[in-house]
N, C-alpha and C positions, 0 to 999 in steps of 0.2 A: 504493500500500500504506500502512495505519495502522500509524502506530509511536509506541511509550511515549516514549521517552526525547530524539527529535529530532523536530524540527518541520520541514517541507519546503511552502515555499511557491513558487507559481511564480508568475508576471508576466507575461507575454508572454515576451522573452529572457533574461529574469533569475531564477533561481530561489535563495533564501534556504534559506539550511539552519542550523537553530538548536540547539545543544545545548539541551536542556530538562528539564536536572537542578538548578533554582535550589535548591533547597532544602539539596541536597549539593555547592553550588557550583559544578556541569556537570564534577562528579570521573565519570572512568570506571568499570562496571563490564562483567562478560560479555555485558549484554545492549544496553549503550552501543553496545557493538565490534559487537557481531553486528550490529545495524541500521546504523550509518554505516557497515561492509563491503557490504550489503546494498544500501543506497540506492548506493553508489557501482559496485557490480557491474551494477543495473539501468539507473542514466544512462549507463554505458560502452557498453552494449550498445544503446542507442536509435543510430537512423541519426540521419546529423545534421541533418537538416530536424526531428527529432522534439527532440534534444539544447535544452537550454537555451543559451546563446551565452558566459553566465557564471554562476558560484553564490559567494554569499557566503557567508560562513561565520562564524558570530557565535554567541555565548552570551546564556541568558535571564539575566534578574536582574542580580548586585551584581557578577559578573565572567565573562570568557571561559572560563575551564577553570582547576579548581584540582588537576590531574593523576587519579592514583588514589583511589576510593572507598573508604575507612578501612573500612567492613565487608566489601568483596570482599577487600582486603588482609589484612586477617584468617583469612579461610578457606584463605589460601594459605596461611598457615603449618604445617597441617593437611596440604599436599600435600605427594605425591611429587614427586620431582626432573621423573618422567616428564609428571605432571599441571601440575607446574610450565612444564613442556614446551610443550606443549599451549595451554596459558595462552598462553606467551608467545606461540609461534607465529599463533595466531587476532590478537593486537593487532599483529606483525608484516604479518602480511596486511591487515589495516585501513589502516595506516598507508601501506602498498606502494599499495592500492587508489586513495588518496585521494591520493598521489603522481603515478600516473597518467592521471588525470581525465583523458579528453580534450580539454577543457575549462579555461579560468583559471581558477584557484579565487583569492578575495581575503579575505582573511582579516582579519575587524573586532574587534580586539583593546583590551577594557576591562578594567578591572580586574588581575587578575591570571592570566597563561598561567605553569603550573608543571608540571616535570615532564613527563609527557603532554599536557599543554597546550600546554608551549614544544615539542612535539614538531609538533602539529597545528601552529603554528604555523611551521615547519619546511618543510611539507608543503604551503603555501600558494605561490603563485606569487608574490602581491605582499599585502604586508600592513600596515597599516594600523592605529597604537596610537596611544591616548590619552595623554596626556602622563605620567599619572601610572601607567600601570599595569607593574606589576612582573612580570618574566623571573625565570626561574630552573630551570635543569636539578639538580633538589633531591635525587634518588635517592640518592647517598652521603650523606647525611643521614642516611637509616632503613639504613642498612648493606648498599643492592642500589646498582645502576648504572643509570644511561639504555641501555641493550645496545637494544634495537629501535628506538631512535627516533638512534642515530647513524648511519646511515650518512646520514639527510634532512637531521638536523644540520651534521654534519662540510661535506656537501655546500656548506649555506649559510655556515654560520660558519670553517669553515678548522679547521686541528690545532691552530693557536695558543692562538684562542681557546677550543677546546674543552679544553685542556689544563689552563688555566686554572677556566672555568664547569666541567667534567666533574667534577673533583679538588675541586674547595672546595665544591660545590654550592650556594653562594653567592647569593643573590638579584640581580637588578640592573635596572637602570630600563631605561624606554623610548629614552631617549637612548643609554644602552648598547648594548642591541640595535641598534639600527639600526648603532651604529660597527663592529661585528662583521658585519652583515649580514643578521640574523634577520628586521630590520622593515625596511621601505624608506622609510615617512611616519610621522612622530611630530607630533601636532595635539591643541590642547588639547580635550578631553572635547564642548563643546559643538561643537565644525569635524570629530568624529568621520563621521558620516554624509554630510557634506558632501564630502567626502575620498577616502572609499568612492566619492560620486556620478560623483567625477570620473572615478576610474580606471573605471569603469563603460561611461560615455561614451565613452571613448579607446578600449577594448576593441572598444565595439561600431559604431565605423569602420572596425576592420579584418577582412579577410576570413575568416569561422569557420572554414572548410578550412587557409586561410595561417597561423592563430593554434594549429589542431594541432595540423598537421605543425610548426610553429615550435620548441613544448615537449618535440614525440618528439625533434626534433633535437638537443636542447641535453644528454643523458643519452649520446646516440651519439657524438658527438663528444669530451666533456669528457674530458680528460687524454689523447686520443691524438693524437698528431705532427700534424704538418700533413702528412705526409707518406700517413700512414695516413686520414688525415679526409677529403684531396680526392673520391675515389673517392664515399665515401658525401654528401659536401656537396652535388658535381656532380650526379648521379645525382636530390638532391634538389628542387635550381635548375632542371633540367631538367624533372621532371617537376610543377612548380609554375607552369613557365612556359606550359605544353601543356593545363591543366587549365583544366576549365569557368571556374572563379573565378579563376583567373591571366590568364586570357583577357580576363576583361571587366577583371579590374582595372587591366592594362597599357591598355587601350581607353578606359575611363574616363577614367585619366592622360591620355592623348594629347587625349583629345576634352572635355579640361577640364570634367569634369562626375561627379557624384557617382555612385561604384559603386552595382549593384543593389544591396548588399545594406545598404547604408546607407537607404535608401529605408522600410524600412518597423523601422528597429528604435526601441527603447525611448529617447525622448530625457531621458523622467523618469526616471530610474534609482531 
């Protein structure tokens, strides 16, 4: 499908997904959300032989995402609580969408991620900034709140930090995020892509069913007992052990030799 506002390229196992709003910074409007809901509803739904094995996820131009677009922001002033509703809900769903990729999503962060920016960036599995570009959960600024992009937040960064970033809406570097958790590799601008390349490589040795089920696992388990968790962990180990690609992989191991599925993937990321 052609879409306005993102660009979707694919590679062999690697598909690029670009915000391609340079001119307004890759700031969000309704029809940002509806296509990146859109593109992430149709990769969910491909079997996974058709699936990509990774997507990155980057912005065109001078930065990654500079949150909300100043003229859709505008017309909400105009709404109803209800239409306000509405609103949110559709970038709530975006965000949910792009949270559960079946898929790693890795996120190539330049410039500035603000606001819904720092939220997509949230929403990434492993993410990846340039030295110098700048975080910031900015929404108490203009007198509203990050509300749809906390619970991916909170997730990554903890209460502490959010306590902190939420309330002051404060700007802060790339080395900040990562000490809170938001980025996991901070690299100067030119080691940007290179950095990307690696986690790419590393992904795509391991098994796309194991790499999953891996991500469904880690929302199911999170904050409950170990007591509560065995049942669903077990259940899981078991039936990863029994499975097509569990099979060759334990086989592979033993028989010292590269899984199928390393055999034909992408070694130039």
């Amino acid at each position: 499908m052609a879409y306005q506002h993102i660009l979707v390229e694919r590679a062999g196992q690697i598909e690029r997904l670009v915000l391609n709003r340079p001119d307004v910074r890759n700031a969000f409007n309704d029809h940002m959300i509806a296509e990146l809901t859109d593109w992430a509803a149709r990769l969910s739904e491909r079997s996974v032989g058709e699936r990509p094995r990774v997507v990155v996820l980057g912005g065109a131009g001078k930065l990654f995402c500079a949150g909300a677009d100043v003229t859709w922001m505008a017309k909400t002033i105009e709404y109803t609580e209800e239409q306000n509703l509405r609103d949110a809900e559709a970038m709530s769903g975006m965000f949910a969408a792009l949270d559960g990729l079946p898929v790693p999503l890795v996120g190539r962060i330049h410039g500035a991620a603000l606001g819904g920016g720092a939220g997509l960036a949230a929403v990434c599995d492993i993410v990846v900034a340039e030295d110098g570009a700048v975080f910031g959960f900015t929404e108490v600024k203009l007198g509203i709140l990050p509300a749809v992009i906390s619970p991916f937040a909170l997730a990554k960064i903890g209460r502490s930090a959010a306590r902190e970033l939420f309330l002051t809406g404060a700007r802060f570097s790339a080395a900040r995020a990562k000490e809170v958790g938001l980025v996991h590799t901070v690299v100067p601008v030119a080691d940007l892509d290179a950095s990307v390349d690696a986690y790419l490589r590393e992904l795509l040795t391991a098994g796309p069913e194991a790499v999953a089920a891996a991500k469904a696992l880690i929302p199911q388990v999170w904050e409950k007992t170990i007591e509560d968790a065995a049942t669903i962990t077990a259940r899981a180990i078991a039936r990863r052990r029994v499975s097509r690609e569990g099979q060759e992989g334990l086989r592979a191991f033993l028989e010292k030799r590269p899984a199928a599925w390393t055999t034909h993937q992408d070694q130039k990321a």
